[in-house]
N, C-alpha and C positions, 0 to 999 in steps of 0.2 A: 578555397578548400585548404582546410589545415594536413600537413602530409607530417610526415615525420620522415629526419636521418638518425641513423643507429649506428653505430661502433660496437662491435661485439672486442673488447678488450682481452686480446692474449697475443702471443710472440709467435716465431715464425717457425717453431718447432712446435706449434700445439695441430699441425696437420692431423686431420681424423682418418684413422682407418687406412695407415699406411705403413709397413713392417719396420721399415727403418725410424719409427717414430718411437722418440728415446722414451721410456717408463718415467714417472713422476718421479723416482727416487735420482735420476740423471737434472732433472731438470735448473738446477743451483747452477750446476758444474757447466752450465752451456753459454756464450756469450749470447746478452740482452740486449735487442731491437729496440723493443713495444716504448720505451721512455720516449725517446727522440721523435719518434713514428708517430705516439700519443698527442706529443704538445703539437711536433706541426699538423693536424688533424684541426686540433684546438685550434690553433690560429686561424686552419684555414675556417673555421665556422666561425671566428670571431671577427675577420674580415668579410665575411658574409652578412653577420648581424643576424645567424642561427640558432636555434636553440636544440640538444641531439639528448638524444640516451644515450647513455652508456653503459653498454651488459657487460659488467667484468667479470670476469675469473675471479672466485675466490682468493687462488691461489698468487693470482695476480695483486691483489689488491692487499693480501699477505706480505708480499714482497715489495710492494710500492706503494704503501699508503698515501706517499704525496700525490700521487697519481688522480685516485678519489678524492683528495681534498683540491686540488687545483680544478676539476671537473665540475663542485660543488661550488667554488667559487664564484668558474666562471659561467655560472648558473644553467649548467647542464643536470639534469637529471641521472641520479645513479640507480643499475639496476644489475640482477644477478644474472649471470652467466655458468650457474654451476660452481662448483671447486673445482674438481680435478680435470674439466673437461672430457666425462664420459658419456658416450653414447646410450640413451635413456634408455632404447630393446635390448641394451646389453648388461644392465642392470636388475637385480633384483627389486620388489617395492621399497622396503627396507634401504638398497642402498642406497635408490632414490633419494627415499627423503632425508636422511644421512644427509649427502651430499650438498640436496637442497639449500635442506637448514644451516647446515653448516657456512655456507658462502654469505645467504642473509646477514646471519649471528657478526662474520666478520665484517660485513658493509656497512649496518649498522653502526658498531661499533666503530668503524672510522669516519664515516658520514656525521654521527650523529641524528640520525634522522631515520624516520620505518624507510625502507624499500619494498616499491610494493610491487618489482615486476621482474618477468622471469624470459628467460629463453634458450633452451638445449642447448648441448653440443651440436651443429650439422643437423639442425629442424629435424632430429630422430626419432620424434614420436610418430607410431602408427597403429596400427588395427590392433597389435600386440602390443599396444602398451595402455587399455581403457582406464588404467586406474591413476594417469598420469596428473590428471585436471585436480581428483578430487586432492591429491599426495598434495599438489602445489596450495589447495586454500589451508590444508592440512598445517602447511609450512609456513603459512603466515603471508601469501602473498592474495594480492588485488585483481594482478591482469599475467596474462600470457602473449607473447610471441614468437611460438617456435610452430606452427602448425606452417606447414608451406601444401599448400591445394591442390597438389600434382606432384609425381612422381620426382624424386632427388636423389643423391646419390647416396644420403647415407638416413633416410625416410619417406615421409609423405602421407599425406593425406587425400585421394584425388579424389573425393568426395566430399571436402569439407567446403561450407560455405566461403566466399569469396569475399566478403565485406565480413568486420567485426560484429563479434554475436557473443551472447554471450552463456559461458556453458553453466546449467543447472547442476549441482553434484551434493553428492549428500551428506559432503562440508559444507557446503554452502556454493551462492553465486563464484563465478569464475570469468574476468573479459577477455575474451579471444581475439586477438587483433594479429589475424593469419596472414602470411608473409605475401605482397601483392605479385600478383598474376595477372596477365592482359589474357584475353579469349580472341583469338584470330582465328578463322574457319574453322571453328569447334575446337581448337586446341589450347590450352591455357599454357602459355610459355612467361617468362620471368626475362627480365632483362635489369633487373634493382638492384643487384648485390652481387657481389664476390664472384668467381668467374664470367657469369650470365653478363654481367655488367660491364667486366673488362673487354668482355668478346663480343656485347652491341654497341654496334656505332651508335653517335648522339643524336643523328636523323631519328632512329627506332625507336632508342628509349624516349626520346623528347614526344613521338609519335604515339608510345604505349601510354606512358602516362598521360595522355590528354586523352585518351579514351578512358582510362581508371577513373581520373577525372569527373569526367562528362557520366560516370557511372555514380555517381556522389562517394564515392572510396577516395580513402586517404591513400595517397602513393607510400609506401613504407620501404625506403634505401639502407642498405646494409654497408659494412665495409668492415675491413679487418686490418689493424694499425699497417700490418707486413707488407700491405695492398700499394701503398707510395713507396715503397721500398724496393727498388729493383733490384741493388746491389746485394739483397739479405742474404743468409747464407741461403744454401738448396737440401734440400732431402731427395737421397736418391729414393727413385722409385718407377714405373712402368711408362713410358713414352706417352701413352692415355691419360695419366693422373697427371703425370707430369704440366703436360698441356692445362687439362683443369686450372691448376695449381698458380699453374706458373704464367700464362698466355696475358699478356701486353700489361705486363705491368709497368712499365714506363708512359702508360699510356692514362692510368688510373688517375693521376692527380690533375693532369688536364683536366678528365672529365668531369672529376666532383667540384672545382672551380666553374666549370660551365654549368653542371646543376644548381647548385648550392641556393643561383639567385635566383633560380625557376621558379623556388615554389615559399610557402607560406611553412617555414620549418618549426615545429614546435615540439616537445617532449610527447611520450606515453603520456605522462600524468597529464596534460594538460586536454587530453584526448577523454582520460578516464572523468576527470570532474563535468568537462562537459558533459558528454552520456549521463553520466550520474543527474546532473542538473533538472537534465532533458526526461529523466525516470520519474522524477519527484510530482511534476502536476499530474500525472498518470495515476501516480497511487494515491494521492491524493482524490482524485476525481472517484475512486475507485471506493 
């Protein structure tokens, strides 16, 4: 089974939805993590023999174009992460696609190359925001993933399909490849990424995704460069978030070395052509 790892590309001050989280116009004047945190990422998938996406920040990628060119290289996939890192329900359509495009237009532009995949701030898309899908074919993009299938902290969809589908909209086709979820006595809980993942031992997640698996779904791991960074700076904030935030980060790079060689790691795009491959005798036939 082809799974995919992800790096959502931004620093350790782009925490969502927390007061003490400095305004874009602070964000120059802060000292930067995301370089040093990026490449050893990179190593570690190139000691793996991995191949990941990487959703960057516009804003990032503004700021560190090497960053997307050493990515490109080392023949990872580049994909959009927004610009400014805003939360989609808290946006207008308009800024949306704003946004959107905006982050494309600059990844392009230092790729060289289309970008054809997208993913929120904090999987923020929900009930309130239906006109999300069609915005992104609107923007020039192929696939999504930011729908996460159960409730999160800053969205959710807990009605959305659990395996990649893909949404009809009246831009056009749209591939949804929703953030994975195991289903244990009717509950669909996450153990793939960003806290979920620092806070399940390797027994469960090794345990979840062999049921994902055995379900023909792609495992899809998240992580966020700040994530092997224990020493990073902290954002004050509530003893709750905190925990979120902050819980066994010394513990994170262990574990993505123990996954890394679990599985069959290969980009979005390589996910997208197959599907696509797999469409063609269909319509043909048709």
């Amino acid at each position: 089974m082809k799974c995919v790892f992800s790096i959502d590309v931004e620093d350790w001050f782009h925490i969502l939805d927390v007061q003490a989280t400095p305004p874009l116009a602070e964000w120059t004047t802060l000292p930067s993590r995301v370089e040093a945190n990026f490449y050893r990422l990179l190593d570690m998938l190139s000691e793996a023999g991995a191949s990941a996406t990487c959703f960057f920040l516009g804003w990032i990628a503004e700021r560190y174009p090497h960053l997307v060119v050493e990515a490109e290289r080392r023949g990872h996939e580049v994909a959009s992460h927004g610009y400014a890192h805003n939360l989609v329900h808290r946006m207008t359509c308009q800024e949306f696609l704003e946004d959107a495009s905006k982050s494309r237009r600059i990844l392009e532009d230092i790729a060289g190359r289309a970008v054809m995949g997208y993913r929120s701030a904090g999987f923020s898309v929900t009930q309130d925001t239906p006109w999300f899908f069609s915005l992104l074919v609107h923007a020039g993009y192929i696939y999504d993933s930011s729908v996460f299938p159960t409730s999160c902290t800053h969205g959710g969809l807990a009605r959305a399909s659990l395996s990649p589908y893909c949404c009809e909209t009246e831009e056009g086709p749209l591939m949804e490849f929703p953030m994975t979820v195991a289903t244990v006595c009717g509950q669909r809980i996450c153990a793939f990424g960003g806290g979920y993942l620092r806070l399940a031992p390797l027994w469960l997640i090794e345990y979840l995704s062999g049921t994902v698996e055995a379900e023909n779904r792609p495992v899809i791991y998240y992580v966020h460069p700040r994530e092997i960074d224990p020493d990073h700076p902290r954002l004050p904030m509530g003893l709750r978030r905190r925990f979120k935030c902050y819980v066994n980060l010394r513990t994170t790079e262990r574990k993505l070395r123990h996954i890394l060689p679990l599985h069959d790691f290969v980009p979005f795009a390589a996910l997208v052509a197959a599907r696509t491959a797999e469409a063609k005798p269909a319509e043909v036939a048709r």
